[in-house]
Backbone bond lengths (Angstrom), bond angles and torsions (degrees), N, CA, C in turn:
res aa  C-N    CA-C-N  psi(-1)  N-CA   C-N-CA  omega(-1)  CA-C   N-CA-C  phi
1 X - - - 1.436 - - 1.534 109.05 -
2 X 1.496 107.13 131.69 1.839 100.57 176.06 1.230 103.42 -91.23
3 X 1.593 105.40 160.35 1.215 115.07 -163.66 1.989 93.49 -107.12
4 X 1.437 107.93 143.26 2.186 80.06 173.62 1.756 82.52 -120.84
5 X 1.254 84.39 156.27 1.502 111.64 175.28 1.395 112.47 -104.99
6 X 1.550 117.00 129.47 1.593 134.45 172.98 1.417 118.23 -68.07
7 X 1.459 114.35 -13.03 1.434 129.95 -141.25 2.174 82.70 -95.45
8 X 0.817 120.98 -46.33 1.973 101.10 178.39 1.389 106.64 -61.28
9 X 1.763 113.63 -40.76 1.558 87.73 -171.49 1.335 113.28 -104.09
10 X 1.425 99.04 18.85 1.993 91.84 154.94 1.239 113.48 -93.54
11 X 1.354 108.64 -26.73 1.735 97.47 167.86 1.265 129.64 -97.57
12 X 1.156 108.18 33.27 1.421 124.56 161.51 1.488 117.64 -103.92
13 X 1.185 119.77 -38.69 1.269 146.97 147.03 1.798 110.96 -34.71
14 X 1.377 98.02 -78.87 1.596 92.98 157.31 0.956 142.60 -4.18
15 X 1.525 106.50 -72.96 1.522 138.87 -162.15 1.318 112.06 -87.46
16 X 1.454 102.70 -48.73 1.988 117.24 -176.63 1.686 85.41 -54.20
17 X 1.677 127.95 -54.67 1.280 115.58 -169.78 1.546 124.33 -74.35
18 X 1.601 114.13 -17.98 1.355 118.69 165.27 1.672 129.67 -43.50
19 X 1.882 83.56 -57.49 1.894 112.90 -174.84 1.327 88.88 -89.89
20 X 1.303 162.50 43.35 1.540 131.01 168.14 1.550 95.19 -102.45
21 X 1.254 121.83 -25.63 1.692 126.64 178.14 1.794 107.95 -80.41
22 X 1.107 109.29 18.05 1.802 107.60 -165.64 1.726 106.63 -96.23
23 X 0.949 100.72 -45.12 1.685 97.49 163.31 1.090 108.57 118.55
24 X 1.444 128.34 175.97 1.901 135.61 -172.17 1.210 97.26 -15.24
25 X 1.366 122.61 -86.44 1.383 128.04 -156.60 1.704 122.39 -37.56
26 X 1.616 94.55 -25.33 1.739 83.64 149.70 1.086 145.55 -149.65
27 X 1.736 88.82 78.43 1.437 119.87 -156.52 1.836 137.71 35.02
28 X 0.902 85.53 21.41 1.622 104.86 167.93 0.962 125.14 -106.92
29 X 1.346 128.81 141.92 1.559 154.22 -163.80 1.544 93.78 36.49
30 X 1.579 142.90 65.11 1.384 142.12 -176.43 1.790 109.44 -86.94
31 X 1.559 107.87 -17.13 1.282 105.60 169.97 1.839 100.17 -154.60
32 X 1.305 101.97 -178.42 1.261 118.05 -170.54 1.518 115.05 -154.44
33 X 1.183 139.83 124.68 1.485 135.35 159.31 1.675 89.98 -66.11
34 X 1.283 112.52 156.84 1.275 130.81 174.02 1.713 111.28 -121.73
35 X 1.011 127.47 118.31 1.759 121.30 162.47 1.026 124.55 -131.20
36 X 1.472 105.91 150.44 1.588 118.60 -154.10 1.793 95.78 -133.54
37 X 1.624 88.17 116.48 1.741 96.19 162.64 1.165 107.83 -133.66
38 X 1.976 98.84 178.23 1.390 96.23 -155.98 1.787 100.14 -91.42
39 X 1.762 109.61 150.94 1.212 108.64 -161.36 1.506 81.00 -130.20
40 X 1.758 118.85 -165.97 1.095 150.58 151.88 1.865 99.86 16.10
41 X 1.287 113.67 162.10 1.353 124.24 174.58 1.279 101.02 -150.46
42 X 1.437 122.04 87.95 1.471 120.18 170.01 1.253 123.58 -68.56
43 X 1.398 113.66 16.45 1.695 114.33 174.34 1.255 111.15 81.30
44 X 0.949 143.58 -50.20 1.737 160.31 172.13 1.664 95.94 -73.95
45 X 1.348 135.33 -43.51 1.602 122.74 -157.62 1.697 78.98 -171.81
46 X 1.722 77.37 156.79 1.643 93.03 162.52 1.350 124.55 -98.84
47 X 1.209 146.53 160.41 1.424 149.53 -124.19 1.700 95.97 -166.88
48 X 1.454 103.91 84.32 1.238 115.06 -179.60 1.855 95.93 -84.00
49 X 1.393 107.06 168.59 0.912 138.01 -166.47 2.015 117.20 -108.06
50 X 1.646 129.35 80.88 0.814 90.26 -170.72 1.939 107.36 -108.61
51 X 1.555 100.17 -171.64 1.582 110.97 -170.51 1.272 116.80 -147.01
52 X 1.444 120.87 144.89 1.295 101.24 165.99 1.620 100.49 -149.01
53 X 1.454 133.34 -149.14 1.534 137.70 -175.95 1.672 86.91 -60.73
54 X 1.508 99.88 128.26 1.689 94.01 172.16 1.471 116.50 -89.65
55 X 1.135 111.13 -2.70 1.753 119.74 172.80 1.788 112.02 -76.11
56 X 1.540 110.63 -1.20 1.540 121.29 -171.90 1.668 101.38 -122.55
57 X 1.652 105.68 94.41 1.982 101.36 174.88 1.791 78.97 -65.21
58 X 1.729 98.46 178.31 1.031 131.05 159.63 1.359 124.70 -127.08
59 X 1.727 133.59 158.43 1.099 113.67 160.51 1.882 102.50 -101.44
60 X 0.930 120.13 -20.68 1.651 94.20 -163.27 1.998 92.14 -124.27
61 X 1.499 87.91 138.07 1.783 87.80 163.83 1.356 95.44 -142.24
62 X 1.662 103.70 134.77 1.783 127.46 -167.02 1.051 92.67 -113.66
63 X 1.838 130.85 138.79 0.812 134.84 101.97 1.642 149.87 -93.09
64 X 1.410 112.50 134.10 1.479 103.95 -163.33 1.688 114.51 -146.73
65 X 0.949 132.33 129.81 1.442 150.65 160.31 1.682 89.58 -3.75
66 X 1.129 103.77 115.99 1.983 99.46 156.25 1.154 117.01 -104.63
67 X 1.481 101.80 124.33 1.430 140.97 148.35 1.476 98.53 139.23
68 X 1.431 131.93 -31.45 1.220 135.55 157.83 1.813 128.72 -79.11
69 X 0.835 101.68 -12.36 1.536 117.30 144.33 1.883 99.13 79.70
70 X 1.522 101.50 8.24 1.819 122.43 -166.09 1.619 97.34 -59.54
71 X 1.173 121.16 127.61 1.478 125.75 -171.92 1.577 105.76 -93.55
72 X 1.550 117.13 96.18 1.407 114.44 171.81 1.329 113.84 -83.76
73 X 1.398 137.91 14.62 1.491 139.18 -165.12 1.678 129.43 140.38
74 X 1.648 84.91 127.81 1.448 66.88 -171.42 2.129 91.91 -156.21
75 X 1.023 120.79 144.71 1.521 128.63 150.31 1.578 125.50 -62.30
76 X 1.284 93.38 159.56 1.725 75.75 156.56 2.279 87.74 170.98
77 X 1.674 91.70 148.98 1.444 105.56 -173.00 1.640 92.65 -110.50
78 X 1.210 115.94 120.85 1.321 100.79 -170.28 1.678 106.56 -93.76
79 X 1.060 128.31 144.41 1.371 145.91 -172.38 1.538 124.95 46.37
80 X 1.259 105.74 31.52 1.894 135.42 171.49 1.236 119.81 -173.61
81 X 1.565 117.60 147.64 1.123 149.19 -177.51 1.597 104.74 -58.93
82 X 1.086 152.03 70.60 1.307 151.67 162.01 1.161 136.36 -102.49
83 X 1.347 126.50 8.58 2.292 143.39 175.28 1.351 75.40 -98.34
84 X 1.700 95.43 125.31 1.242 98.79 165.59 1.783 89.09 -117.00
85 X 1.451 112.84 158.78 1.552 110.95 -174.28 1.432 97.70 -76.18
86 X 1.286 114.80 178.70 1.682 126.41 -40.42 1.710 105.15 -53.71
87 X 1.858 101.65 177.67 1.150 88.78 171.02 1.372 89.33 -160.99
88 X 0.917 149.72 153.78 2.152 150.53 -119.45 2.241 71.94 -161.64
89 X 1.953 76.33 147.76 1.516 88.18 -149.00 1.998 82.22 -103.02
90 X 1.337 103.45 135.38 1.268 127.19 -163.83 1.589 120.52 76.63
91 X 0.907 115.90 21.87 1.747 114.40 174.35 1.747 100.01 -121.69
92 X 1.069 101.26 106.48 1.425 115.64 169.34 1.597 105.21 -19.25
93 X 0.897 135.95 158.65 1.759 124.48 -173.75 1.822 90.31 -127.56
94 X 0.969 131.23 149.08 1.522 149.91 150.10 1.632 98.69 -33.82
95 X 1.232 109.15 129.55 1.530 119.24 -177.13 1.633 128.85 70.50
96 X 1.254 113.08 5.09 1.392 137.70 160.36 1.571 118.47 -67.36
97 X 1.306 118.55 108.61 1.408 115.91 -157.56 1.772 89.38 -85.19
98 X 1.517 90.28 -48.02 1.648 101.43 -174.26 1.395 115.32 -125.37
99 X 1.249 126.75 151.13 1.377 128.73 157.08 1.621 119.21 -135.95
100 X 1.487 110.54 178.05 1.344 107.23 -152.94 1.468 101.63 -61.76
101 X 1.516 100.99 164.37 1.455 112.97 178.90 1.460 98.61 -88.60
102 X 1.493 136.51 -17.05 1.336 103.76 154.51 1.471 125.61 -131.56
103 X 1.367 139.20 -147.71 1.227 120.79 -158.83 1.286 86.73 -170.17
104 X 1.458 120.92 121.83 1.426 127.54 -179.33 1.880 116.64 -123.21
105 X 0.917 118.82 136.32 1.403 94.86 -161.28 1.548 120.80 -99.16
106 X 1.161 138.08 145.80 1.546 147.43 -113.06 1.671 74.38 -91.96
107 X 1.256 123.38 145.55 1.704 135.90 178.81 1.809 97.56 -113.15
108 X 1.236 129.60 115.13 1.225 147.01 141.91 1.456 113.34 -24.17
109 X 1.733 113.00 102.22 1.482 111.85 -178.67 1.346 94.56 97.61
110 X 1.215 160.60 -9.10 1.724 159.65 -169.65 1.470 109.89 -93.20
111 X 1.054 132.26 89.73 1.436 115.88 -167.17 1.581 114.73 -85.29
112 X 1.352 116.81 117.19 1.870 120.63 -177.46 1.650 115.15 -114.18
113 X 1.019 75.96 -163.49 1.235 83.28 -164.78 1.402 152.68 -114.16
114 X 1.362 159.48 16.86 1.508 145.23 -70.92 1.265 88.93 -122.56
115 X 1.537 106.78 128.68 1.466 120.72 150.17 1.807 126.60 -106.33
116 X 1.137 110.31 148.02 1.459 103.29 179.43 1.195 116.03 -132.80
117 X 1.527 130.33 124.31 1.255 124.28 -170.48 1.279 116.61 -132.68
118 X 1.810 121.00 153.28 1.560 134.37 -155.11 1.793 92.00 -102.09
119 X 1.687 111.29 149.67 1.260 124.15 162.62 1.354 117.75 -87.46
120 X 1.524 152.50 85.44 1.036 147.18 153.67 1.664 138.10 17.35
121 X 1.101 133.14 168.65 1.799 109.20 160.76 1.342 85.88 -85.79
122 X 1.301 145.71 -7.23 1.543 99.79 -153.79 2.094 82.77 -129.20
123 X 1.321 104.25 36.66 1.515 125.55 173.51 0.828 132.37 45.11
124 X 1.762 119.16 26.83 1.356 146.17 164.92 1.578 121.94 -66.48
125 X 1.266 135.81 103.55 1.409 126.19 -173.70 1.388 114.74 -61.20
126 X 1.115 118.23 153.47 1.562 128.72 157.26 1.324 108.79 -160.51
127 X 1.542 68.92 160.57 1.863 100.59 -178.55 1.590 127.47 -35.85
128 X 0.950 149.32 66.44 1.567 137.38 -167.12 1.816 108.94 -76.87
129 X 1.453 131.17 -37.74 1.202 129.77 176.53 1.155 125.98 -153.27
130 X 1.650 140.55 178.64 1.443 112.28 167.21 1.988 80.48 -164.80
131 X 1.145 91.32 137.95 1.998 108.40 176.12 1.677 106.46 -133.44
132 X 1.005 114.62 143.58 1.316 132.86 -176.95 1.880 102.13 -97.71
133 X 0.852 109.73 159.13 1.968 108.44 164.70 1.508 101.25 170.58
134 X 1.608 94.79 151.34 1.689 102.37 173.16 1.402 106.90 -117.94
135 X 1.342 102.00 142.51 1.587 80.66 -172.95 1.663 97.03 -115.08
């Protein structure tokens, strides 16, 4: 009688769940739709709401003036995947080591921009999404 062993596909299991947070390089979370609704109204600016595949943390989310590329805000986990979506625009997000040193507030009719990008295994950023919106 053969005996089967559980022990390959638990450690495959393992592993698939170790590397699934590792980034492009292995082939996981390689892109993202990004969406942006309207959230919070801090009185000063509006405080959109953004999202993307929630099975994909991120380390960096940009916001910036489009076509001038002017950075009004942005997070960022430096050298790991830690924004997990959503994340409401000026509230520090959970897993944000750092965010911008300044904070400009979203202009009504201004159309920007948000990009969000993944850290690699080998800790190279890239691109994961990018949405436009006016708020």
């Amino acid at each position: 009688m053969k005996r089967r062993s559980f022990v390959p596909l638990f450690a495959v299991l393992v592993l698939g769940a170790a590397c699934a947070d590792q980034g492009p390089s292995l082939g996981v979370c390689v892109s993202s739709a990004v969406t942006v609704t309207p959230g919070a109204n801090f009185g000063w600016t509006p405080a959109p709401d953004f999202s993307w595949d929630a099975s994909c943390r991120i380390a960096s989310l940009e916001v910036a003036v489009r076509g001038s590329g002017a950075i009004v805000w942005n997070a960022f986990s430096p050298n790991q995947n830690l924004i997990d979506s959503p994340v409401r625009y000026a509230v520090t997000p959970a897993g944000a080591a750092l965010t911008a040193n300044r904070l400009a507030g979203l202009v009504p009719g201004t159309t920007y921009q948000v990009t969000i990008r993944r850290i690699d295994a080998a800790g190279t950023l890239h691109l994961l999404g990018t949405a436009t919106f006016t708020p």
